[in-house]
FILOVEX-96030 format. One record per residue (C-alpha): x negated, y negated, z negated; residue in three letters; residue number from 1. Coordinates in nm, 4 decimals, decimal comma. Layout:
<r <X Y Z> ALA NUM> ...
***
This chain:
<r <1,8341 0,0029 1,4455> UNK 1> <r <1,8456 0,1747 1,1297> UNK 2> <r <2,2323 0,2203 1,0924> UNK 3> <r <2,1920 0,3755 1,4335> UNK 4> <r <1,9116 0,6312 1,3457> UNK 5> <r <2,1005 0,7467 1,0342> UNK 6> <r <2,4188 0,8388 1,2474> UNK 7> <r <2,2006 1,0218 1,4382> UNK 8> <r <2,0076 1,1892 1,1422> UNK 9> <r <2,2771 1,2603 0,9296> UNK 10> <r <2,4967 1,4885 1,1895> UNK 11> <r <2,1870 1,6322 1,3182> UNK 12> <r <2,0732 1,7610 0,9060> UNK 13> <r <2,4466 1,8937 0,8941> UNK 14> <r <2,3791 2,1012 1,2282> UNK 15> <r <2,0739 2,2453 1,1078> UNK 16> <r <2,1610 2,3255 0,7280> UNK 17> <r <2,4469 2,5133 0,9071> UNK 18> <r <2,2569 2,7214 1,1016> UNK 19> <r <2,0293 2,7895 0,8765> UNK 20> <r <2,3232 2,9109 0,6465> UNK 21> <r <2,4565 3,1337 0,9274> UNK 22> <r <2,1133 3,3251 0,9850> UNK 23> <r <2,0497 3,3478 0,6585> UNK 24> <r <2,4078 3,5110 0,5746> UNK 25> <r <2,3809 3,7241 0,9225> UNK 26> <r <2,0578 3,8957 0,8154> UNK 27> <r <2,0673 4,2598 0,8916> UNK 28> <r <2,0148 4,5290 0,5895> UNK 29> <r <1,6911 4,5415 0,4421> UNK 30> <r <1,5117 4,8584 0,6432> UNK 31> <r <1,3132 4,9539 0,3416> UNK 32> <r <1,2672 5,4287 0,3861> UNK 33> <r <1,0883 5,6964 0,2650> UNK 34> <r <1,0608 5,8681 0,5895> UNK 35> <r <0,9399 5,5868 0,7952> UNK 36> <r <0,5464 5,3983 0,8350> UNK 37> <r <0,6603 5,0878 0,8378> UNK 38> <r <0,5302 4,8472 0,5623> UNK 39> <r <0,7913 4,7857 0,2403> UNK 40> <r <0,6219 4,6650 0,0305> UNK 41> <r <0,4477 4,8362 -0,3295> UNK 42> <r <0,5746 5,2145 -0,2978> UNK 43> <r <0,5549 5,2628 -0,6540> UNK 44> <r <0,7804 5,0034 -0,7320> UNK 45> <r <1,0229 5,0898 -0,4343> UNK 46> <r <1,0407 5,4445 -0,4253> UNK 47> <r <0,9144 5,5818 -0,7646> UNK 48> <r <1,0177 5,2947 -1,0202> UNK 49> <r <0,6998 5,2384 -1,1699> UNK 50> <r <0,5200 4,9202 -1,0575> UNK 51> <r <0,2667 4,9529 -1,3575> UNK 52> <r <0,0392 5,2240 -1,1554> UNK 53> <r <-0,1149 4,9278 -0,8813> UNK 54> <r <-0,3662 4,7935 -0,9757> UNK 55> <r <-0,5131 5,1210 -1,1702> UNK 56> <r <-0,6005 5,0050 -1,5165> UNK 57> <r <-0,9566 5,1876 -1,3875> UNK 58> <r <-1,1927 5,2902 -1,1474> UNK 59> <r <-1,3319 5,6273 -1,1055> UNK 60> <r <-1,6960 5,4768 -1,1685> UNK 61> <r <-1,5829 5,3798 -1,4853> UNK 62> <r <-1,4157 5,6868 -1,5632> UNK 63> <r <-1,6585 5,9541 -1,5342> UNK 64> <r <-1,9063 5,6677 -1,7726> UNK 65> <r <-1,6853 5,7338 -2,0149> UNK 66> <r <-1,6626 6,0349 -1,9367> UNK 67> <r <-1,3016 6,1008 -1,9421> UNK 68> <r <-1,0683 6,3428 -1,6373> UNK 69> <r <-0,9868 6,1164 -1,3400> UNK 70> <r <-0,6964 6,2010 -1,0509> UNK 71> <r <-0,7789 5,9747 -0,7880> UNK 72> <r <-0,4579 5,9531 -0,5465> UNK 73> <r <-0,5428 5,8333 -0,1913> UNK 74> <r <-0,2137 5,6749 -0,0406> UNK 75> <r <-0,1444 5,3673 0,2232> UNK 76> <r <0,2069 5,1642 0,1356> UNK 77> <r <0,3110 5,1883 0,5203> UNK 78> <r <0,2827 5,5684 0,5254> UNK 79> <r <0,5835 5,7458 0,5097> UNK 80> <r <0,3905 6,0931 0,3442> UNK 81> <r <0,2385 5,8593 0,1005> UNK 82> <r <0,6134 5,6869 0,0070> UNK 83> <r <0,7514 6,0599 -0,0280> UNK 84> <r <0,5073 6,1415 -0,2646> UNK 85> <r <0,5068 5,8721 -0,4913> UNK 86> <r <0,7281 5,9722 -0,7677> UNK 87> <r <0,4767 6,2985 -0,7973> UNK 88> <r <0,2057 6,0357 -0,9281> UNK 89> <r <0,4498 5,8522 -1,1378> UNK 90> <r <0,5332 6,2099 -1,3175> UNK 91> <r <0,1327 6,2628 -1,3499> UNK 92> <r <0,1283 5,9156 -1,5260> UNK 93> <r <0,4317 6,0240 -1,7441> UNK 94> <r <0,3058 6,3543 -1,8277> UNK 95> <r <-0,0434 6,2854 -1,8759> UNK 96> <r <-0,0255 5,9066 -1,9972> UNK 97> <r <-0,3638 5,8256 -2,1562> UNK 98> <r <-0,4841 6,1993 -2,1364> UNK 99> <r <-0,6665 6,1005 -1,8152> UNK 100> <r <-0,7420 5,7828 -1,5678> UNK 101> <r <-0,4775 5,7712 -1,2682> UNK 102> <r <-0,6378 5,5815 -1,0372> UNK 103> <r <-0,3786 5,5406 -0,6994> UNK 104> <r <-0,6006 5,3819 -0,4118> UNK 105> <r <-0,4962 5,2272 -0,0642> UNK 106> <r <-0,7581 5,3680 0,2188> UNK 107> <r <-0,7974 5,0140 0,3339> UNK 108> <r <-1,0941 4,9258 0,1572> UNK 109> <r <-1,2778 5,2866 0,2053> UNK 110> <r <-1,2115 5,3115 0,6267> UNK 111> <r <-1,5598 5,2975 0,8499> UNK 112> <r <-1,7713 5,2239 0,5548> UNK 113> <r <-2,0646 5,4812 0,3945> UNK 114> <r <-2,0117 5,6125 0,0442> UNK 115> <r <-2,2512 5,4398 -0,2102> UNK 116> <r <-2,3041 5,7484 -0,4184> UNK 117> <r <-2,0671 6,0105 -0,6708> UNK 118> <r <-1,8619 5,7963 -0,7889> UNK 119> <r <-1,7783 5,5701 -0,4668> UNK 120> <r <-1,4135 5,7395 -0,4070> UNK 121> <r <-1,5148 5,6816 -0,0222> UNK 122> <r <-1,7189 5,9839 -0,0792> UNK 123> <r <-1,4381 6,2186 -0,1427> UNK 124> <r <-1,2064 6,0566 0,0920> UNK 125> <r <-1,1427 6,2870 0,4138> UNK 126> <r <-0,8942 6,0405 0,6099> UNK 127> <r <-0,5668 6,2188 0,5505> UNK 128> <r <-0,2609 6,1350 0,3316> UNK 129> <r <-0,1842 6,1584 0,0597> UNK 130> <r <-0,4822 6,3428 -0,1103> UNK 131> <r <-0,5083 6,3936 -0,4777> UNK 132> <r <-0,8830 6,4399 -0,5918> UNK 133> <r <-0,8754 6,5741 -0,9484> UNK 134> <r <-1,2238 6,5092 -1,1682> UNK 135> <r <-1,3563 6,6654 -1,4957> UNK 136> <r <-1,4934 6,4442 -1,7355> UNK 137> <r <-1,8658 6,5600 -1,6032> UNK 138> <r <-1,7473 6,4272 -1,2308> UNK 139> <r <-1,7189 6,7816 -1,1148> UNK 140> <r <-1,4167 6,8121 -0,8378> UNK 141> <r <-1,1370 7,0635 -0,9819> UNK 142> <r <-0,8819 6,9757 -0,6964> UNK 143> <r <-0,9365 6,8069 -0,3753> UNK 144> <r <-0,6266 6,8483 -0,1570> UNK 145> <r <-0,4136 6,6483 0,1042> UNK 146> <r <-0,0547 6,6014 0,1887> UNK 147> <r <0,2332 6,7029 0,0064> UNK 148> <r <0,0502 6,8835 -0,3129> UNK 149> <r <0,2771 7,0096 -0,5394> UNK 150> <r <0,2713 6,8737 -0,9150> UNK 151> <r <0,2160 7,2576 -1,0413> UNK 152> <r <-0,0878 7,3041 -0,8876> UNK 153> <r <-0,2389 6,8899 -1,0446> UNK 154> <r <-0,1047 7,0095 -1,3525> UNK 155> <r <-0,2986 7,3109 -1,3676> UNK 156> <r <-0,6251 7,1393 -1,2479> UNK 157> <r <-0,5636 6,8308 -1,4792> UNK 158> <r <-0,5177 7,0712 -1,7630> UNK 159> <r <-0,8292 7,2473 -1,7058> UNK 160> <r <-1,0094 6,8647 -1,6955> UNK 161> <r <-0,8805 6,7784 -1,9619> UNK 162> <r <-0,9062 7,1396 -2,2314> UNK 163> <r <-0,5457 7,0329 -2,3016> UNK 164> <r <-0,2890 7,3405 -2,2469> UNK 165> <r <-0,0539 7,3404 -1,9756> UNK 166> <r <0,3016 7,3210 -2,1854> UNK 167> <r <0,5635 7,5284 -2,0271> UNK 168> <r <0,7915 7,2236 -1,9359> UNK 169> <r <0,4763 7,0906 -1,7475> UNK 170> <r <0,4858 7,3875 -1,5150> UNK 171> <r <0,6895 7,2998 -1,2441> UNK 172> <r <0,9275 7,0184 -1,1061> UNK 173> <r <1,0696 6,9372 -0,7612> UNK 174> <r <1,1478 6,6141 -0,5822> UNK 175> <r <1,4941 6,5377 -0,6200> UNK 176> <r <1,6091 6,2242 -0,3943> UNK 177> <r <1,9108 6,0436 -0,5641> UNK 178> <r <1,9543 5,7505 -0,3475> UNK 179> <r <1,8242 5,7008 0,0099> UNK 180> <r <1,5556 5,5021 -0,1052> UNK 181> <r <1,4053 5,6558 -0,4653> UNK 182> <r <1,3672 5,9817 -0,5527> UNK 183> <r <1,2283 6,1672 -0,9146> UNK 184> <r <1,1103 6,5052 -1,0582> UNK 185> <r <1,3360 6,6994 -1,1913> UNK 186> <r <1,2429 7,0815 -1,4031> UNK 187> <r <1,4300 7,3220 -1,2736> UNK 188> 
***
């Protein structure tokens, strides 16, 4: 009985590493876009090339203890607004670098629950995305916008945070998409 089991198994592990091999090798292209809501994955890695802003290094509580300027960036990795404007919060991290606490946060967590006081970021949360939420040392609000905001306008209120002088080459920038997946800011 044996000999006759493996001529069945052995023909039947042939057929099944083959089709395995076929839908693996038929796979369609990876759908990964900026302009769709479906789920791809960590945005900052994807679309803005910088992995190292999830998890934030801090928390806003922690923050305004130590009293230093906070952006607090309010995104969701299957919205498409939130994966276009990605690379803005990379530039804030490359401008700014340890000037101020970038904290990026996923909504998840802060839906249908109360805020526990000033420095729960539910508090400031309004339900729309992406929203930037820019913090003075003291925990006073200096910006508290959704959508699209450009990186003039967080550079000005991050400035003003942080008593630190809004170089020239800081001023502006626009998206510039060089593949159809990442995009950067470029000065113009």
């Amino acid at each position: 009985m044996p000999r006759v089991a493996a001529a069945f198994v052995r023909p039947l592990l042939v057929l099944l590493l083959t089709l395995g091999l076929q839908l693996g090798l038929t796979a369609g292209p990876a759908q990964a876009s900026l302009t769709n809501n479906n789920y791809d994955g960590n945005i900052y890695a994807l679309y803005a090339g910088n992995g190292s802003l999830v998890p934030p290094r801090s928390s806003l509580v922690q923050a305004l203890a130590d009293h230093r300027a906070a952006v607090v960036v309010y995104y969701l990795d299957d919205d498409s607004s939130s994966k276009q404007f990605s690379p803005v919060v990379s530039e804030l991290q490359r401008l700014w670098g340890n000037q101020i606490e970038l904290i990026p946060l996923t909504t998840d967590a802060l839906q249908n629950r109360d805020s526990q006081g000033p420095t729960d970021p539910a508090r400031y949360w309004k339900g729309l995305l992406p929203q930037v939420v820019v913090f003075s040392p003291e925990g006073k609000v200096l910006l508290d916008e959704s959508g699209q905001v450009s990186l003039l306008r967080i550079n000005e209120a991050v400035s003003k945070a942080t008593g630190i002088e809004l170089p020239a080459e800081l001023a502006g920038g626009n998206l510039r998409s060089f593949n159809e997946l990442n995009a950067e800011v470029v000065n113009q």
